[in-house]
C-alpha positions as CSV (number, residue, x, y, z in Angstrom):
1,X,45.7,37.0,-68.2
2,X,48.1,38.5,-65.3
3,X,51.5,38.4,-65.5
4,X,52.0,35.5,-63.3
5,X,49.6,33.4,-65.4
6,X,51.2,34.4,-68.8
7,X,54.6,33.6,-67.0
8,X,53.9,29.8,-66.5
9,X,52.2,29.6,-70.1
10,X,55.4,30.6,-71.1
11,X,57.7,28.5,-68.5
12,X,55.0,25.4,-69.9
13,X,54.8,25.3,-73.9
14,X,53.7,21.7,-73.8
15,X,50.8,22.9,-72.0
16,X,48.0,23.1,-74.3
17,X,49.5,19.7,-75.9
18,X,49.0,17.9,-72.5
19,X,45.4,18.7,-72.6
20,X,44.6,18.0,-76.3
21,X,46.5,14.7,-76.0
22,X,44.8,13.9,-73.0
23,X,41.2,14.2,-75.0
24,X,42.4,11.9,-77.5
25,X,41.8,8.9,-76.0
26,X,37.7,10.1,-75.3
27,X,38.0,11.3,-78.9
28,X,39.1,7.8,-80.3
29,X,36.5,6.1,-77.7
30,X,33.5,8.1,-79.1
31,X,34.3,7.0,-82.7
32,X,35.1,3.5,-82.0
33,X,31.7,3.1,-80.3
34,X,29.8,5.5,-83.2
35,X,31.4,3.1,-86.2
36,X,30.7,-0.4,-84.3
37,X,27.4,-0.5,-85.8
38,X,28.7,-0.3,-89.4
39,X,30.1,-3.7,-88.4
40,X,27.4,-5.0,-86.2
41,X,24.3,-5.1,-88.1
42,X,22.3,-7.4,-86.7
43,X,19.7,-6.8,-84.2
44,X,21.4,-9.0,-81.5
45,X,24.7,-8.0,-81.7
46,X,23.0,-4.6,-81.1
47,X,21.3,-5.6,-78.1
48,X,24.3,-7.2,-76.4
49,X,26.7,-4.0,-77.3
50,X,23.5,-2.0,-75.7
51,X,23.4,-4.5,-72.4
52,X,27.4,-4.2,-72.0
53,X,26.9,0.0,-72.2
54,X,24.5,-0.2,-69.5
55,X,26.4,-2.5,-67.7
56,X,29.2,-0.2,-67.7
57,X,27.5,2.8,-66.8
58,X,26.3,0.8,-64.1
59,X,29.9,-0.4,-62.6
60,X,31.2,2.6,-63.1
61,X,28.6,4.1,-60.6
62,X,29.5,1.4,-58.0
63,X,33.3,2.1,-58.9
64,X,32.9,5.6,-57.1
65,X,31.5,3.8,-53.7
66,X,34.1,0.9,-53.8
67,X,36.8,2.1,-56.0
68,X,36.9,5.9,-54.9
69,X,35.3,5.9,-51.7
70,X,35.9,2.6,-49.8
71,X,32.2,2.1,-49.5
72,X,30.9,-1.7,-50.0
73,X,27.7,-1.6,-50.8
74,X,25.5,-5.3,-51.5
75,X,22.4,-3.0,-52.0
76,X,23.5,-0.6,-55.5
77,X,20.8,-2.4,-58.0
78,X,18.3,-0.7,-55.5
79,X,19.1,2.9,-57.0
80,X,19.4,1.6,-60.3
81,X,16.1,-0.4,-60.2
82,X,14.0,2.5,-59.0
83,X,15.6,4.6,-61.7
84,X,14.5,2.2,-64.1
85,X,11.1,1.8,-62.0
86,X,10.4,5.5,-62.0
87,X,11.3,6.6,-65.7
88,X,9.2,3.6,-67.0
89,X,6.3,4.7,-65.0
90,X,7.1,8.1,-66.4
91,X,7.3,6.7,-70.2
92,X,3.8,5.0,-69.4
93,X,2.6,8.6,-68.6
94,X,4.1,10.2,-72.2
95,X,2.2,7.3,-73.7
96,X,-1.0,7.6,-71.6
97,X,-1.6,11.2,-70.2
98,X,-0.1,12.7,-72.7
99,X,3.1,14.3,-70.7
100,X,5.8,15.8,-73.0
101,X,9.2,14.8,-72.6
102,X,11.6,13.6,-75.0
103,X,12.8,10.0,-75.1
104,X,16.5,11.1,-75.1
105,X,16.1,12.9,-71.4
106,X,14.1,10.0,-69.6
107,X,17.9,8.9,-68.2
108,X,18.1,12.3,-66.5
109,X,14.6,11.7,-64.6
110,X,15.6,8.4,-63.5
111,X,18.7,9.9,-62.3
112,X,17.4,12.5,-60.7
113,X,15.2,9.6,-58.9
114,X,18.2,7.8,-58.2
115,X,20.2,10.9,-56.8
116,X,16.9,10.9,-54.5
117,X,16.6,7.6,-52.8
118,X,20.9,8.2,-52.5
119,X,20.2,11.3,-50.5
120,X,17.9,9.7,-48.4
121,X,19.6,6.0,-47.3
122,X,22.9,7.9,-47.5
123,X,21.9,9.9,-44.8
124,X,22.1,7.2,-42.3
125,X,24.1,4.9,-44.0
126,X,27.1,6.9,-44.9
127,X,28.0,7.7,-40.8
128,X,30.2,4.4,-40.4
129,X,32.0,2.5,-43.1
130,X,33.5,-0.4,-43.6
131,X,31.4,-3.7,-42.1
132,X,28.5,-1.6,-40.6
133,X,28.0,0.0,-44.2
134,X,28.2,-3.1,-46.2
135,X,25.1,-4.4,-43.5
136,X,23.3,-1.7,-43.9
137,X,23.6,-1.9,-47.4
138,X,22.5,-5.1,-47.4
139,X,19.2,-4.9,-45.2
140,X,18.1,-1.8,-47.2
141,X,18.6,-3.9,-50.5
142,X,16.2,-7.0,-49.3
143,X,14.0,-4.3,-47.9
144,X,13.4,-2.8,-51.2
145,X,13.8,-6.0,-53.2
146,X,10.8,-7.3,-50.7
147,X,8.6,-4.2,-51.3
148,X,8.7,-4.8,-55.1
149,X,6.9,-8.1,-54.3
150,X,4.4,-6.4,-52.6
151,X,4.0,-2.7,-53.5
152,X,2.1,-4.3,-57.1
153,X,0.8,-1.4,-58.1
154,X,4.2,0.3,-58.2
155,X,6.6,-2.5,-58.9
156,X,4.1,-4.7,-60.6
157,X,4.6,-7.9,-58.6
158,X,6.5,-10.5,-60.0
159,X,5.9,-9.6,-63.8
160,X,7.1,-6.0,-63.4
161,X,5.9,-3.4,-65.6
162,X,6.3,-2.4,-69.1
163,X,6.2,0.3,-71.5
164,X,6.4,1.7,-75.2
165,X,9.5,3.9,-76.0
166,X,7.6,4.5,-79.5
167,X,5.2,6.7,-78.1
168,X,7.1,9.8,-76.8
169,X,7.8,12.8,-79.8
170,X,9.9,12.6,-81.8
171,X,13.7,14.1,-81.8
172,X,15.2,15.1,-84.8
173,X,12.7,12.5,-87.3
174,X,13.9,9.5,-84.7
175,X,11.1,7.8,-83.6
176,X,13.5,5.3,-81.4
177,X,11.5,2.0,-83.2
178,X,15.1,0.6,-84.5
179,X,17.3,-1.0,-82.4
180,X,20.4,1.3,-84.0
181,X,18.4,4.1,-83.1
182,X,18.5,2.7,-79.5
183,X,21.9,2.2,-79.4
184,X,23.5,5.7,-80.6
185,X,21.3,7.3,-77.9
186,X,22.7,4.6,-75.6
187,X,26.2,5.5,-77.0
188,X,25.8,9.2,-76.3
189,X,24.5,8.5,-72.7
190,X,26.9,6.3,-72.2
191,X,29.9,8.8,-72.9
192,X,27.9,11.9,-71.2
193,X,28.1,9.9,-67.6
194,X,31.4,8.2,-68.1
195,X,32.8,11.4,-68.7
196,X,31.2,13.7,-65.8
197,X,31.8,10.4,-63.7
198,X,35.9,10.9,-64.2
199,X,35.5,14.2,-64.1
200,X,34.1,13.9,-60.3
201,X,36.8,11.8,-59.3
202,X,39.3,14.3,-60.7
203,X,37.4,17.1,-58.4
204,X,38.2,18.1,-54.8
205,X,35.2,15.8,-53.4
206,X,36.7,13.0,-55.3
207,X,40.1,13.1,-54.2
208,X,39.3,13.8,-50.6
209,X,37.2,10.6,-50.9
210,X,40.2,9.0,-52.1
211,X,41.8,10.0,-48.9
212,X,39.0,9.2,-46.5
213,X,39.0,5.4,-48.0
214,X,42.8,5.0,-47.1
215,X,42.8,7.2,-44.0
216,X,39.3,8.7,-42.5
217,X,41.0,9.9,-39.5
218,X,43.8,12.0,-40.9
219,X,41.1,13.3,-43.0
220,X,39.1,14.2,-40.1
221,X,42.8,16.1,-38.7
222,X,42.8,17.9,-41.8
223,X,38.8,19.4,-41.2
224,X,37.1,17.2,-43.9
225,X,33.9,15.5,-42.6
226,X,34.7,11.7,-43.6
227,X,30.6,11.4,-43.1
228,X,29.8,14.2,-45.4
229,X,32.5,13.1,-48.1
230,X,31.0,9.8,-48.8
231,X,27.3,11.0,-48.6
232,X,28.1,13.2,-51.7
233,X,30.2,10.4,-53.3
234,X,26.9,8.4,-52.3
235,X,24.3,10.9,-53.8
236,X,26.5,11.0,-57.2
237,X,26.6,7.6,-57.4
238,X,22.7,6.8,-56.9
239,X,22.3,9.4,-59.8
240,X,24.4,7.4,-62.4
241,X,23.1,4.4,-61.2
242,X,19.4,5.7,-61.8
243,X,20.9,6.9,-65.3
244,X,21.7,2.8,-65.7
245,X,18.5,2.4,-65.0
246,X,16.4,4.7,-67.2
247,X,19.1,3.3,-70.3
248,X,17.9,-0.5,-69.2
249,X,14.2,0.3,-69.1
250,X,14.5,2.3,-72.9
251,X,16.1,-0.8,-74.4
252,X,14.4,-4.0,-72.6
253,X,11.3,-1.8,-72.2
254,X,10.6,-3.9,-69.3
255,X,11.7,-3.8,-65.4
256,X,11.3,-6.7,-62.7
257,X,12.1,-7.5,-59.3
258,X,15.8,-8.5,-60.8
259,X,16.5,-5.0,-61.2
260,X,17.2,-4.4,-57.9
261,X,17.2,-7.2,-55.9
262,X,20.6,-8.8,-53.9
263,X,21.2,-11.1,-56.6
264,X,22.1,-7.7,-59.0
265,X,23.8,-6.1,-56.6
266,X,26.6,-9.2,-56.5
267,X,26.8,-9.1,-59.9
268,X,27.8,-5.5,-60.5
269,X,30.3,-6.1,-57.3
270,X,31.4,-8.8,-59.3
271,X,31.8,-7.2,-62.2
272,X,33.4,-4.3,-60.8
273,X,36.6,-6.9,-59.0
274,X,36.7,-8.4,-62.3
275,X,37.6,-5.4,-64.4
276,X,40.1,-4.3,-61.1
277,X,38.6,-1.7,-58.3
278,X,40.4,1.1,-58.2
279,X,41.1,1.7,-61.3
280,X,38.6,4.1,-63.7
281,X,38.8,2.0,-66.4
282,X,38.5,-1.4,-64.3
283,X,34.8,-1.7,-64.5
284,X,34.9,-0.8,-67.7
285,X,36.9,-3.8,-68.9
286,X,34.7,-6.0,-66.1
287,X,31.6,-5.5,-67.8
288,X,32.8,-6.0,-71.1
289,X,33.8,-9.5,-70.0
290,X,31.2,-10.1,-67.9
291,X,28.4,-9.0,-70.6
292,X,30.5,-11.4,-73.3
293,X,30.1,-14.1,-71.2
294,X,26.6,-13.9,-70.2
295,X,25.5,-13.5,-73.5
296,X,28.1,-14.9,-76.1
297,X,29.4,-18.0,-74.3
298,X,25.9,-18.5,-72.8
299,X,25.0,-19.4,-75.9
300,X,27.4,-22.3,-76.4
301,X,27.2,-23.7,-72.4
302,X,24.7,-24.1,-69.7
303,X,27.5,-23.7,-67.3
304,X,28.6,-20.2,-68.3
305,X,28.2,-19.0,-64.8
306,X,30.3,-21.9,-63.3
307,X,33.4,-20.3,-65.7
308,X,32.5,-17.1,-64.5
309,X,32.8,-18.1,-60.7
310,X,36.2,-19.4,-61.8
311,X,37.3,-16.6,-63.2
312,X,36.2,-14.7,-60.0
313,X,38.1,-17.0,-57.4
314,X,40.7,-16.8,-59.7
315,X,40.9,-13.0,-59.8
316,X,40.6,-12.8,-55.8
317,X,43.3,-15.6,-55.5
318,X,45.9,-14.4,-58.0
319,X,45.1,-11.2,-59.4
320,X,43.4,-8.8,-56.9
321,X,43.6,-5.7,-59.1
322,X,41.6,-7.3,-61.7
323,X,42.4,-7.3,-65.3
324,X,43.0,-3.6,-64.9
325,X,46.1,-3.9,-62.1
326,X,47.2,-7.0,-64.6
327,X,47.4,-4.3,-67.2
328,X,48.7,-1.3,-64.9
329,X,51.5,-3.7,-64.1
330,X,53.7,-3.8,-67.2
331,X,53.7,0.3,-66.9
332,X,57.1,-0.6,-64.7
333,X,58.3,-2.7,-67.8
334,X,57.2,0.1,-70.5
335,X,58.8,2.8,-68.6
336,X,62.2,1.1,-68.4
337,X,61.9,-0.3,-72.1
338,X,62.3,-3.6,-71.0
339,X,58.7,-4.5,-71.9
340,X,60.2,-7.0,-75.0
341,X,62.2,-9.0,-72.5
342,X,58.5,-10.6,-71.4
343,X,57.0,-11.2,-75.4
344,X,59.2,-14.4,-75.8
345,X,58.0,-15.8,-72.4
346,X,54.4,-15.6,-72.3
347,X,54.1,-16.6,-76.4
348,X,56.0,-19.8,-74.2
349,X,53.5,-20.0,-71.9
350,X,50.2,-19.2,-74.1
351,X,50.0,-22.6,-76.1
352,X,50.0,-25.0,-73.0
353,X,48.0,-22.8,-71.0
354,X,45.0,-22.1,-73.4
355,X,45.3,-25.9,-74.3
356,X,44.4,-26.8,-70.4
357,X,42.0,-24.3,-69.9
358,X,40.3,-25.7,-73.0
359,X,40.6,-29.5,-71.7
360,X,39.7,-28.4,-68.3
361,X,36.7,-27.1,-69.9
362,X,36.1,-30.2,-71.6
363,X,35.5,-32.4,-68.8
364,X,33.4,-29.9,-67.2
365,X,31.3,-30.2,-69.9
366,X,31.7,-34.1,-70.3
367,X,30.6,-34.6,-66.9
368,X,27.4,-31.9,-67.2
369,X,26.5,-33.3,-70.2
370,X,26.5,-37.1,-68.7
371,X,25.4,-35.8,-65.4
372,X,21.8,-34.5,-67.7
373,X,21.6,-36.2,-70.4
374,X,18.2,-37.9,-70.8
375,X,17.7,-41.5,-71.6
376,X,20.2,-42.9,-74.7
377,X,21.6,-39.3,-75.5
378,X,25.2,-40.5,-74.8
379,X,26.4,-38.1,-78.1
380,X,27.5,-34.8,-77.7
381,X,29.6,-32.1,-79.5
382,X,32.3,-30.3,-78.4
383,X,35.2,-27.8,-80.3
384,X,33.7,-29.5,-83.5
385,X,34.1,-32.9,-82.5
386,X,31.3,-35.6,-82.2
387,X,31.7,-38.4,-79.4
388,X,29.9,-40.3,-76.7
389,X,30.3,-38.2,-73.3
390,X,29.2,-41.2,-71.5
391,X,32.3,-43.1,-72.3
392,X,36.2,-43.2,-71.0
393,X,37.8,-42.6,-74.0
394,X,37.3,-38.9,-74.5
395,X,36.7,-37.8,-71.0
396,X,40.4,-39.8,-70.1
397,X,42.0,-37.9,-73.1
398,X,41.1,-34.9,-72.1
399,X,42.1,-35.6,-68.0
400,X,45.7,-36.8,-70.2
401,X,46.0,-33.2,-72.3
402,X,45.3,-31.5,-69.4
403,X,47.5,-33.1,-66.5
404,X,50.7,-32.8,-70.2
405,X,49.4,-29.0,-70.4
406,X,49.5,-28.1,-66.8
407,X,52.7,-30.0,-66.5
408,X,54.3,-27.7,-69.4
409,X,53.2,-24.6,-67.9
410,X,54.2,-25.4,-64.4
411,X,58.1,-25.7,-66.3
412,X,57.5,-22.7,-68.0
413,X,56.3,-20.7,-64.9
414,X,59.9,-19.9,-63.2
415,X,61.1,-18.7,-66.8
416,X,58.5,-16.1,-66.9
417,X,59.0,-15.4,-63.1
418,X,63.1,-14.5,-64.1
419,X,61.9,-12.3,-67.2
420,X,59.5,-10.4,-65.1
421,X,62.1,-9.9,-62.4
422,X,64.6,-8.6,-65.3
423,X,62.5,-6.4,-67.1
424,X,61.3,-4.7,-63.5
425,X,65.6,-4.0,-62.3
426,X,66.1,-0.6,-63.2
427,X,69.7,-0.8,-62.9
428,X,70.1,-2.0,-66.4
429,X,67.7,0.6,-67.8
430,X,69.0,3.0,-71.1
């Protein structure tokens, strides 16, 4: 160490503290995850905790196109479907011509796959951003999406193509059989990518593609190639992507033409606004709640998708920066410790609102239910009560708690609005 270097040691004690706080929060991350399955038992709750890692893996990769790069792209599920396409052919060839390779490394193949097909349509694509990228995006996506249908002996047609994950060797007396034994290797995966993935953004590629999403011509003053930036942002992305892929085709040991076509692409665009774009740990949140209701509510509703398009239009109107800028917007409050002054007011607010979201959601479901209901089915439950959906009483009591609800909240609204305002004026601060 030179003098200089031992010099700002000195001048910075807290140093070393700054860096070991800032690994507590992966620490605490990687042993929440590691202990869920000691509550979680069952094989379901497995599956769902493995389809939300994947998921987040997955928005995480878009996260650097959108998020850290500007780059809208309606074609990602391409590079994560032929990820997922390419390691399953290559756990067919462990099983069947007796290749070697651990079960545990099949997400670097499909990555590596992925990182492929990103160098390729990134060279073109990447030249022009904004509307021209989000086209070309979109023509390559129902390009590929098309060729699954008819490349069979690839794709597999319209019943895809499956595979064994049994069959590889084993790795350290794991035979990968047990769905717990799918999900800590999912676990581990999942912490390996979301971990190099901040660490790219906090590199110099990342933050010039920071700056080439809010300014690409003052980028190009300052000498960095705005085409080249977001061709390697581009090419890292496709590789975590094909990761998603290779960690969907180990646990549903199965790949279709959903894997990649347009309809998958809006949904991790969708999942990626949710959770706030932007923000590292935005998609993070978004597929959390996007996998909990696909898979939790969708087992109580039929209409679990009309909520969810709710939610979205909601978001876009409202909240732009997702549930992420919602959170990133009491920092202001925290800072100036007047983060209390807002507790009294949404408590306030949180009974009439939850009541007419849940009586809103009631006569959705009154009017699906009498909309396709066959014959004399007129009963139907609903929060634990039994009652004839094809009658006014309950579907006018419901119109009543929510019109009394909405009403409340409406009268609570400028309340919170003069809280917020207080607990963001600095002048009073301590």
């Amino acid at each position: 160490m030179n003098t200089a270097s031992k010099t700002q040691a000195v001048s910075n004690p807290n140093r070393r503290l700054i860096s070991l706080s800032s690994l507590l929060p992966w620490a605490f991350a990687a042993l929440f995850l590691l202990c869920l399955p000691l509550v979680f038992q069952s094989s379901a709750a497995l599956t769902i905790m493995n389809q939300m890692a994947i998921t987040i893996v997955f928005a995480l990769s878009y996260n650097m196109l959108l998020g850290q790069g500007g780059m809208l792209s309606f074609g990602h599920a391409v590079y994560m479907g032929l990820g997922g396409f390419f390691a399953m052919h290559v756990m067919n060839m462990v099983e069947y011509d007796g290749l070697w390779l651990p079960l545990p490394l099949l997400p670097v193949v499909g990555g590596l796959f992925g990182m492929a097909f990103a160098f390729l349509i990134g060279s073109f694509s990447t030249r022009r951003a904004g509307t021209v990228f989000a086209m070309i995006s979109l023509g390559v996506g129902e390009l590929i999406a098309a060729c699954s249908i008819i490349i069979v002996v690839f794709f597999g047609g319209e019943e895809g193509i499956s595979g064994d994950r049994t069959m590889g060797p084993e790795v350290l007396g794991f035979d990968f059989a047990a769905q717990s034994e799918v999900y800590y290797l999912t676990v581990i995966w999942l912490l390996v990518a979301t971990v190099l993935m901040y660490l790219f953004s906090r590199t110099p590629i990342g933050r010039i593609a920071n700056a080439v999403r809010d300014n690409e011509e003052r980028a190009e003053f300052l000498g960095y190639s705005q085409r080249h930036v977001r061709w390697m942002s581009f090419i890292a992305s496709g590789f975590f992507a094909g990761v998603a892929g290779s960690l969907f085709a180990i646990n549903f040991e199965i790949l279709t033409e959903e894997n990649l076509n347009l309809a998958t692409s809006g949904t991790i665009l969708l999942v990626t606004f949710l959770g706030g774009v932007g923000f590292f740990i935005g998609p993070i949140i978004g597929a959390i709640v996007f996998t909990l209701l696909q898979t939790v509510l969708g087992l109580y509703t039929e209409i679990w998708a009309l909520y969810l398009g709710i939610l979205f239009v909601s978001c876009v109107m409202f909240f732009p920066g997702g549930f992420a800028g919602i959170i990133a917007m009491h920092r202001r409050p925290l800072a100036l410790g007047k983060l209390n002054l807002l507790v009294g007011p949404y408590l306030k607010v949180a009974i009439p609102a939850i009541t007419s979201v849940l009586s809103l959601a009631a006569i959705l479901e009154i009017m699906f239910h009498k909309r396709h209901s066959f014959g004399d089915d007129h009963e139907m439950s609903l929060y634990g009560i039994t009652f004839d959906s094809h009658g006014f009483q309950a579907l006018g009591l419901c119109v009543v708690i929510a019109a009394i609800s909405l009403f409340l909240v409406s009268r609570i609204l400028p309340s919170i609005k003069a809280a917020w305002d207080e607990a963001n004026y600095a002048g009073d601060a301590q």
